[in-house]
N, C-alpha and C positions, 0 to 999 in steps of 0.2 A: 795357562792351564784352565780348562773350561772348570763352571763351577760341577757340572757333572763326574768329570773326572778326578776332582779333590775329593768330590763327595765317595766313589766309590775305592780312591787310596785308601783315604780315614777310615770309611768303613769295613777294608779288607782287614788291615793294620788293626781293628778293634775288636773286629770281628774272629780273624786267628784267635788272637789273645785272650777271649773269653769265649768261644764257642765251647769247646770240652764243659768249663764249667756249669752255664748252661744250658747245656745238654743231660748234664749230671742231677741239677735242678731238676729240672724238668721230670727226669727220669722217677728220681728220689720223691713226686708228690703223684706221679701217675702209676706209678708203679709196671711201666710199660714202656719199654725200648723206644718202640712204634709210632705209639701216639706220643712222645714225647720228640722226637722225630718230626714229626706232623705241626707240633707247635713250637718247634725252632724255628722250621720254614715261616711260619704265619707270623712270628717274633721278628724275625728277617724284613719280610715282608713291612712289616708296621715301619722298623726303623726306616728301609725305603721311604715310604708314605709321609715321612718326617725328616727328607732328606737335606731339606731349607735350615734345619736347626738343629741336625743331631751332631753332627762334629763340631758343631758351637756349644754344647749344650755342654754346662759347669761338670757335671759328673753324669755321662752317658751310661755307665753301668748300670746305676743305680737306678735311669729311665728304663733299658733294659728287665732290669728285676721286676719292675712295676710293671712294667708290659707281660713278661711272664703270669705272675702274679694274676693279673684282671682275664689273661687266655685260658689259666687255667679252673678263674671262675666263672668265666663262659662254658670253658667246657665242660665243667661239671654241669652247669642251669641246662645243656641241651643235650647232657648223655642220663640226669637223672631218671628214675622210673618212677610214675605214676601208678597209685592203685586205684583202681577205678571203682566206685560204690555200688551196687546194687541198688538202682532207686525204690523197690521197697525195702532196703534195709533201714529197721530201725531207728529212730536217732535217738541218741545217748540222753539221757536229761536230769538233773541233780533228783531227787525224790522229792514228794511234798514233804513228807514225815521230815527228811534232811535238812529244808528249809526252814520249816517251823521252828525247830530246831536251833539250827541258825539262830532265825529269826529272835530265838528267847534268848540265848545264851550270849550274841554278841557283845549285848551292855556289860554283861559278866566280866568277861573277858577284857574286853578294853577298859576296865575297871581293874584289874589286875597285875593290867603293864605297869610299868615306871610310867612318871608322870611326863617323863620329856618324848617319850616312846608312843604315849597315847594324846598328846598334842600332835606331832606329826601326823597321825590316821586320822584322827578328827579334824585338823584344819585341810588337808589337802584332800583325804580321801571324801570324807562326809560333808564337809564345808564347801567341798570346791573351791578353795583359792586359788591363784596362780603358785605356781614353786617356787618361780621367783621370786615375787613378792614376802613369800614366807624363807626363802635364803636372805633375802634384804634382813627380815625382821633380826634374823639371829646374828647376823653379822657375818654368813659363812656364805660362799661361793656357790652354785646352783649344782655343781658336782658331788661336792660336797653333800650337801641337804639330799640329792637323790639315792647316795649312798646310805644315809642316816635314814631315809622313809624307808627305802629295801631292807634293811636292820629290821627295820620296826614293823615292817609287814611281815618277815620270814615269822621273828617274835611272835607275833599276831598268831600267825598260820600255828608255830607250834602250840602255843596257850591253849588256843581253841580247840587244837586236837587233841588235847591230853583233858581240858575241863568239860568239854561238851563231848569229847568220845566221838568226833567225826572223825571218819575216813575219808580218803579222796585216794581214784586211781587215775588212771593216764586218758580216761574216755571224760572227763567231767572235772570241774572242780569240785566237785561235792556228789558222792555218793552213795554213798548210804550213813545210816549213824543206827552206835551200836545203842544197846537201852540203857537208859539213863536210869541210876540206882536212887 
């Protein structure tokens, strides 16, 4: 039996057997018969493309899934819509007033955090170390540590918005600050 014709036994025999599912897939993240339709065939297609090692391959399903999977973050990156700007439209920019602001209040504030909370922002944000180097120092994993800096930044973020009375909306991270009593 030529290797083409095992190739396309295995892949009918795999192909039956998980095609509905699938298809179901598919359907369940595009929410479209159609184009889910559309990326079975091109799913097909792939496995073709990989016909040297797909009916060798430990758990072809699960190659399957991943191929789905990355199709249909392709399609999403080239059915997205783009807003297009107005080039004299405005750009957004934190206020001076907001910055000064800032500018006075942040010692406050990271004066405020726990002590293990405002080492973190100080050594990695303001110091510039490595992350690593500062996961070594604690003895804890670099995962770990960038969990524990995102801790202490959100902290940060709210401190400062309750002590210094900034706001921030979705155009800026700082924009306007209300008066300081």
């Amino acid at each position: 039996m030529s290797d083409v014709t095992a190739f396309n036994n295995c892949m009918s025999v795999f192909w039956r057997q998980h095609e509905a599912e699938l298809s179901r897939f598919l359907t369940s993240k595009t929410g479209d018969s159609e184009k889910a339709a559309d990326l079975l065939q091109e799913l097909f297609l792939r496995a073709r493309a990989h016909s040297d090692s797909f009916c060798k391959m430990e758990n072809p399903r699960a190659w399957l899934y991943r191929a789905a999977r990355n199709l249909l973050i392709d399609e999403y990156r080239n059915t997205r819509e783009f807003v297009e700007l107005e080039e004299d439209a405005p750009l957004t920019d934190a206020s001076p007033n907001a910055i000064s602001t800032l500018d006075i209040c942040l010692p406050e504030t990271l004066q405020a955090l726990p002590e293990d909370e405002r080492w973190l922002i100080e050594e990695s944000d303001l110091n510039r170390r490595p992350q690593q180097s500062l996961a070594d120092e604690l003895g804890i994993t670099l995962t770990a540590f960038k969990s524990r800096l995102l801790r202490a930044r959100k902290h940060l973020k709210e401190t400062m918005t309750e002590l210094c009375q900034i706001e921030a909306d979705d155009t800026s991270p700082v924009c306007c600050h209300k008066k300081m009593n």
